[in-house]
C-alpha positions as a Markdown table, in Angstrom:
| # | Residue | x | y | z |
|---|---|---|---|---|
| 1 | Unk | -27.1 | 0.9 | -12.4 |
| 2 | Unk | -26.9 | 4.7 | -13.3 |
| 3 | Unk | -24.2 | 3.9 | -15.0 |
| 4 | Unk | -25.5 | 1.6 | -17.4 |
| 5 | Unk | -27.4 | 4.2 | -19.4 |
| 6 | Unk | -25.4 | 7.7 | -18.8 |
| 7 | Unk | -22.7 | 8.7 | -21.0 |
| 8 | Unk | -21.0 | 10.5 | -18.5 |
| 9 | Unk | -21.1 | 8.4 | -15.8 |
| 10 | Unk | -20.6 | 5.0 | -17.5 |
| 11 | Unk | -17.0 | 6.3 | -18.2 |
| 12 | Unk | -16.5 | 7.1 | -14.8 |
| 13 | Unk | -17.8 | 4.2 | -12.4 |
| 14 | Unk | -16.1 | 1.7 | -14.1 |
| 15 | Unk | -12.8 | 4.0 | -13.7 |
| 16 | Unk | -13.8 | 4.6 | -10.2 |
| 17 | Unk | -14.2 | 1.1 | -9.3 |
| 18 | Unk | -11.1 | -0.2 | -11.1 |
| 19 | Unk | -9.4 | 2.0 | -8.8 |
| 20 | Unk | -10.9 | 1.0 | -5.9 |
| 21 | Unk | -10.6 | -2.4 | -6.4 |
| 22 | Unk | -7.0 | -1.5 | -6.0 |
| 23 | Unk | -6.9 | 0.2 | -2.9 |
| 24 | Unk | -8.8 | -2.4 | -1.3 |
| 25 | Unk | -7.5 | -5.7 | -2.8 |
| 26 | Unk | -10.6 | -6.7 | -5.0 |
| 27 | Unk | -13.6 | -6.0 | -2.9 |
| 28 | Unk | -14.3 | -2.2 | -4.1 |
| 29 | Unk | -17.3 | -2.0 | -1.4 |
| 30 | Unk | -15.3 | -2.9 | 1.5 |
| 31 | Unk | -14.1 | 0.7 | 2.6 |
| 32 | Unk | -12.7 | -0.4 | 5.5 |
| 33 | Unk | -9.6 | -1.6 | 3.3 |
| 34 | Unk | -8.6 | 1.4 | 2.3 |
| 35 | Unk | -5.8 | 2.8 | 4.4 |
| 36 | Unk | -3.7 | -0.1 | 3.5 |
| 37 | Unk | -4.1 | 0.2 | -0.2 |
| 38 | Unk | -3.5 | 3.9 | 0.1 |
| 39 | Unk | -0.4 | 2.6 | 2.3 |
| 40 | Unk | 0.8 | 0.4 | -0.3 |
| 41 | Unk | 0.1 | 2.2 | -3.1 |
| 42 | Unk | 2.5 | 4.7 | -1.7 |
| 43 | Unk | 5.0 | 2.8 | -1.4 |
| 44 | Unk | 4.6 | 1.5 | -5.4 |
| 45 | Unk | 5.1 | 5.2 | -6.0 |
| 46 | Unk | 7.9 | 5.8 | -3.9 |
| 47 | Unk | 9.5 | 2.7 | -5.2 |
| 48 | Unk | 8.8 | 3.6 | -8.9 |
| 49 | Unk | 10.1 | 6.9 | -8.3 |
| 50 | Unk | 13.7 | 5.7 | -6.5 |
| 51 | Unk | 14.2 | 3.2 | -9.3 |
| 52 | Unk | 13.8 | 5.9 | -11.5 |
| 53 | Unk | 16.0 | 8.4 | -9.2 |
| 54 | Unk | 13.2 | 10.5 | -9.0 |
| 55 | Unk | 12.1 | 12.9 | -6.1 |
| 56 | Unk | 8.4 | 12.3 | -4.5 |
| 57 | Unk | 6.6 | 15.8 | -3.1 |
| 58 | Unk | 4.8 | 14.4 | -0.3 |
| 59 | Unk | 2.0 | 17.5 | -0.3 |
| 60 | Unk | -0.6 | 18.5 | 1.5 |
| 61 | Unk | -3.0 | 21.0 | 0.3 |
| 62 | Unk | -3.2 | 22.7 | 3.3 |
| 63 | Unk | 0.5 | 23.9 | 3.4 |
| 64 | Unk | -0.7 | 25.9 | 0.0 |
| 65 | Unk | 1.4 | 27.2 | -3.1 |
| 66 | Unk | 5.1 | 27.1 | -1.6 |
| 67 | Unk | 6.5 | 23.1 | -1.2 |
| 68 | Unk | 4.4 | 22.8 | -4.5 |
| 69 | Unk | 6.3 | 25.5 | -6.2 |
| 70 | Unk | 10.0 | 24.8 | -4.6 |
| 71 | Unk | 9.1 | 21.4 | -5.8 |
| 72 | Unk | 8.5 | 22.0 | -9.5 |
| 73 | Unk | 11.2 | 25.5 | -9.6 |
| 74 | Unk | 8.5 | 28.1 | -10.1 |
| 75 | Unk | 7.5 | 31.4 | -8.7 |
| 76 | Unk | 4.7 | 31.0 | -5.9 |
| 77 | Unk | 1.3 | 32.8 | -7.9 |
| 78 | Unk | 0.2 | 35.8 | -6.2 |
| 79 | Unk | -3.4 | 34.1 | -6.3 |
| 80 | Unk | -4.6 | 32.3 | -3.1 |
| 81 | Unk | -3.8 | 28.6 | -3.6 |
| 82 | Unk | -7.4 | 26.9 | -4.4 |
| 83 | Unk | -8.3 | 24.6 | -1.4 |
| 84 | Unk | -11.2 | 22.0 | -3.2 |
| 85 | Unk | -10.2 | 19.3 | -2.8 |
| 86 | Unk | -9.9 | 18.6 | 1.4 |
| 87 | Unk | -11.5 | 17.2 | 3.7 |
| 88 | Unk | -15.3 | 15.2 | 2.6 |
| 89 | Unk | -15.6 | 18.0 | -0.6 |
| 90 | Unk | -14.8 | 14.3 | -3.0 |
| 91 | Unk | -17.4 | 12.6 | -1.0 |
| 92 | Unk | -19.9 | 15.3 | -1.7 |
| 93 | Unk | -19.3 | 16.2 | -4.9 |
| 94 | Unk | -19.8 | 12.5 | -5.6 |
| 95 | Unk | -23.2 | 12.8 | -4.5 |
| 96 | Unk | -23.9 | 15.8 | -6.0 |
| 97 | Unk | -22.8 | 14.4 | -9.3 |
| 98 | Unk | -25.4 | 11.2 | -9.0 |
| 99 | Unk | -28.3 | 13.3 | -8.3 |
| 100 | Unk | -27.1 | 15.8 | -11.1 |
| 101 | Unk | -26.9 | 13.1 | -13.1 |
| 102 | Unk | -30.0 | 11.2 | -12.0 |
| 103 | Unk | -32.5 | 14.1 | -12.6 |
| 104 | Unk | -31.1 | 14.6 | -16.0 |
| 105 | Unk | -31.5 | 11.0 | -16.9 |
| 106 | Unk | -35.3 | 11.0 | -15.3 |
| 107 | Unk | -35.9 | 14.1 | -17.4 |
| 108 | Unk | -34.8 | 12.2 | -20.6 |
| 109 | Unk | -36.8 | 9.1 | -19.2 |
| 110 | Unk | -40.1 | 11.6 | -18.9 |
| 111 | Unk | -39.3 | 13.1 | -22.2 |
| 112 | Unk | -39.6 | 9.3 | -23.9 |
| 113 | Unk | -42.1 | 7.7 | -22.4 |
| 114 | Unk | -44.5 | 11.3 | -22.2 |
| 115 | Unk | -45.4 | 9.9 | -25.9 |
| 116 | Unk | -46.5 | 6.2 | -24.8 |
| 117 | Unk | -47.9 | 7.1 | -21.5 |
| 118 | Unk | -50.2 | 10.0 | -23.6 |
| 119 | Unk | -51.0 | 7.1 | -26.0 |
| 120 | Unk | -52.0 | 4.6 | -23.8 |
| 121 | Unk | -54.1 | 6.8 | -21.9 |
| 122 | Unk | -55.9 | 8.0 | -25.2 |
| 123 | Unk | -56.3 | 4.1 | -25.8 |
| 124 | Unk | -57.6 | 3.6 | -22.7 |
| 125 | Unk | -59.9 | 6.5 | -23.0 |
| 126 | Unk | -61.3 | 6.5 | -26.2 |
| 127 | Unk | -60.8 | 2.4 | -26.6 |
């Protein structure tokens, strides 16, 4: 429902969910379903790319700068390769994102309704 009434976030669920619905053949929520869309969706971009005669890197972020730069012709950079996006960090940063997100909008909320609720307490009051 965030998503609703936040900017930010109403361009993103529905991008997030479009792409989930995907990966899991329609039911978004059922997470379970995932390793075979990831599977399949795989094998639309290998497919894509052989039609094409294209290469595919198959990377891992753990195995840093160097297939990633033999891949694409460059120089490997001398900085250390950035490693943000393993393991649960998505998951996390999902969450941290909502709750970012959720305090600013309850902070907007507080920031309307401080008028009214100062109003009808006055009312109430002095009525």
């Amino acid at each position: 429902m965030l998503w609703r009434y936040d900017s930010y976030i109403g361009l993103y669920i529905p991008l997030l969910r479009s792409s989930l619905s995907v990966w899991t053949g329609g039911n978004w929520q059922d997470t379970s379903r995932l390793p075979t869309g990831f599977e399949a969706h795989y094998d639309q971009v290998h497919a894509a790319a052989r039609a094409r005669g294209r290469k595919v890197l198959e990377f891992k972020v753990q195995d840093g700068w160097d297939p990633l730069c033999q891949f694409l012709g460059k120089e490997v950079p001398s900085e250390p390769f950035p490693h943000v996006n393993e393991g649960d960090f998505i998951a996390r940063f999902h969450v941290i994102i909502f709750w970012v997100r959720l305090v600013g909008l309850a902070k907007k909320g507080l920031i309307w309704a401080s008028p009214v609720v100062a109003v009808g307490a006055a009312w109430w009051y002095f009525g």
